[in-house]
N, C-alpha and C positions, 0 to 999 in steps of 0.2 A: 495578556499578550504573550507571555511567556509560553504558556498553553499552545498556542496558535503556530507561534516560529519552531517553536521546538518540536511540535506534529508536522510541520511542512517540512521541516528540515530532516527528519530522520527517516520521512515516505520518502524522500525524495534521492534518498541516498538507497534504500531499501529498496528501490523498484529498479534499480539500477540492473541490468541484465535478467531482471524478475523474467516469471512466465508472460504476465501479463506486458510488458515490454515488448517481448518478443512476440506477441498479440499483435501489438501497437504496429510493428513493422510489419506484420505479414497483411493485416487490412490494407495497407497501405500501400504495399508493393501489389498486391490483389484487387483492389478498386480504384484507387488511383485519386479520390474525390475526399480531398485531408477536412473540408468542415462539415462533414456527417459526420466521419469519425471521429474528431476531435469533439462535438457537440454528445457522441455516443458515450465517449465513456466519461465524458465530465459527467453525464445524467444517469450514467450505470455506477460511478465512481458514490455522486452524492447519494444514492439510494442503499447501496452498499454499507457506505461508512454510517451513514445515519442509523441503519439497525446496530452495526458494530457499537457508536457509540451510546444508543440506548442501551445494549447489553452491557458494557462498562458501566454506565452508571449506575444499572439494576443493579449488578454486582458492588457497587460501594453502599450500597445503603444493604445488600442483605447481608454479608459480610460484615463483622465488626472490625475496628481498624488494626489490630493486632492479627489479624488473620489476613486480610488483606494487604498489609506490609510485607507479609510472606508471601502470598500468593503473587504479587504484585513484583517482587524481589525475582523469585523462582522462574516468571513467564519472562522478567528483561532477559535475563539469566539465557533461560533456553532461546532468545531471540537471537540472540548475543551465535550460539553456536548455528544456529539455522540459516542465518546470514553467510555462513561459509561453505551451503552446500546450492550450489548453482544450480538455477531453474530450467528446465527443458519445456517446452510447447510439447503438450501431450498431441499425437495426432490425430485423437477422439476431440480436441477442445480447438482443432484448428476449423473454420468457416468454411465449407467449399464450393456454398458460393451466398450471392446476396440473396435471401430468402424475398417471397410477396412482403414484407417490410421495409423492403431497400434496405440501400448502405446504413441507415443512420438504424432503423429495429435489428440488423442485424450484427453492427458492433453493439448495441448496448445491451443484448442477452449476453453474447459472446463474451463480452467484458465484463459483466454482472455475474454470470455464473464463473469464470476464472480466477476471479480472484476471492467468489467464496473458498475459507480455510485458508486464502495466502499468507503469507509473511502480515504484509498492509494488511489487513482485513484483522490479524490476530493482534499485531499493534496497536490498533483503532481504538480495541476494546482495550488491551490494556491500559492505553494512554488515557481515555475515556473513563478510566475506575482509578487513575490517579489522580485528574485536574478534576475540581468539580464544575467547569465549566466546559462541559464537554462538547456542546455547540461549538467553542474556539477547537477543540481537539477536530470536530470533526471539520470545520473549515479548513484547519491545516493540512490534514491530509490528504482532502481533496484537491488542495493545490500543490503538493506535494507531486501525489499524482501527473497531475496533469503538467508538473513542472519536470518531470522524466519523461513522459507519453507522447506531449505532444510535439518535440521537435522530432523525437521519431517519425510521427507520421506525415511531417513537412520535407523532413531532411535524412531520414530513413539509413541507409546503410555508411554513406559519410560519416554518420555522427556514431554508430556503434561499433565503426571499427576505429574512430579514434580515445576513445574513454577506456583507462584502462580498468573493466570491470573487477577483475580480483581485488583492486588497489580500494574501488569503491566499498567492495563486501567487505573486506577487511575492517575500513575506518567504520562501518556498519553495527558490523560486531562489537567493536570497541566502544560507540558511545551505547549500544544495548546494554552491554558486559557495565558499563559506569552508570547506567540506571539504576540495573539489578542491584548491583552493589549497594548504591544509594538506598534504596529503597528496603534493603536487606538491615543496613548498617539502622535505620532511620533519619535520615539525611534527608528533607527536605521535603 
């Protein structure tokens, strides 16, 4: 369980003002129809994190655990700083319009290719080569996700201008920065 809350909870603070976030709004202000999108990226979301958290796993069995206490340490670490540098919607990765797929193929490439390399995507794996239960790793994230994503696409610009994002990244950093650490020191 630990696995699970602790993946949910630290996407879910991590996607806070993400690119992918601001994905979430701009579908949404652009189609107007919130259960394609919602149903889009929870099924770009799961297929995402499920390669993420197979790659974590590979990664703890071919790593030994002294090398991967490092490696594992080193990525909170770098998470820990990444979190403090705020996402922009590239406007090569914004939709312009709903492809012969409709709304619901057209969020879940859109949403599937944006968050390859994101923040979430790299925590996936990380977290995924810390729990060996990495199934719970990747269910957490996924709701994670979708626990930032989708009242954007319900509730859309109301809810992003009252959150105050930096305050988000910040606390972000800081439980990264206390993994790292963790994970550095041998802690858990």
């Amino acid at each position: 369980m630990e696995a699970f809350l602790l993946s949910a909870g630290i996407v879910a603070l991590a996607e806070m003002g993400d690119k992918t976030q601001l994905l979430s709004l701009l579908l949404a202000a652009r189609f107007r129809r919130p259960w394609p999108i919602a149903w889009g990226i929870l099924a770009a979301t799961l297929v995402n994190h499920a390669l993420a958290g197979a790659v974590g796993n590979w990664v703890t069995r071919a790593l030994g655990p002294d090398v991967l206490r490092w490696v594992l340490g080193a990525s909170f670490v770098a998470m820990a700083a990444w979190m403090l540098v705020p996402d922009r919607l590239d406007e090569d990765e914004a939709p312009a319009a709903a492809s012969r797929q409709g709304v619901f193929g057209t969020t879940l490439v859109a949403f599937f290719l944006a968050e390859m390399g994101d923040k979430t995507q790299v925590a996936t794996v990380a977290l995924a080569a810390q729990y060996p239960q990495w199934t719970a790793v990747v269910a957490g994230t996924t709701l994670g996700m979708m626990l930032a994503n989708a009242p954007v696409v319900w509730f859309g610009d109301r809810l992003v201008k009252r959150v105050p994002i930096r305050a988000v990244h910040i606390v972000s950093a800081l439980i990264f920065l206390a993994l790292g650490l963790a994970a550095l020191c041998g802690w858990g």
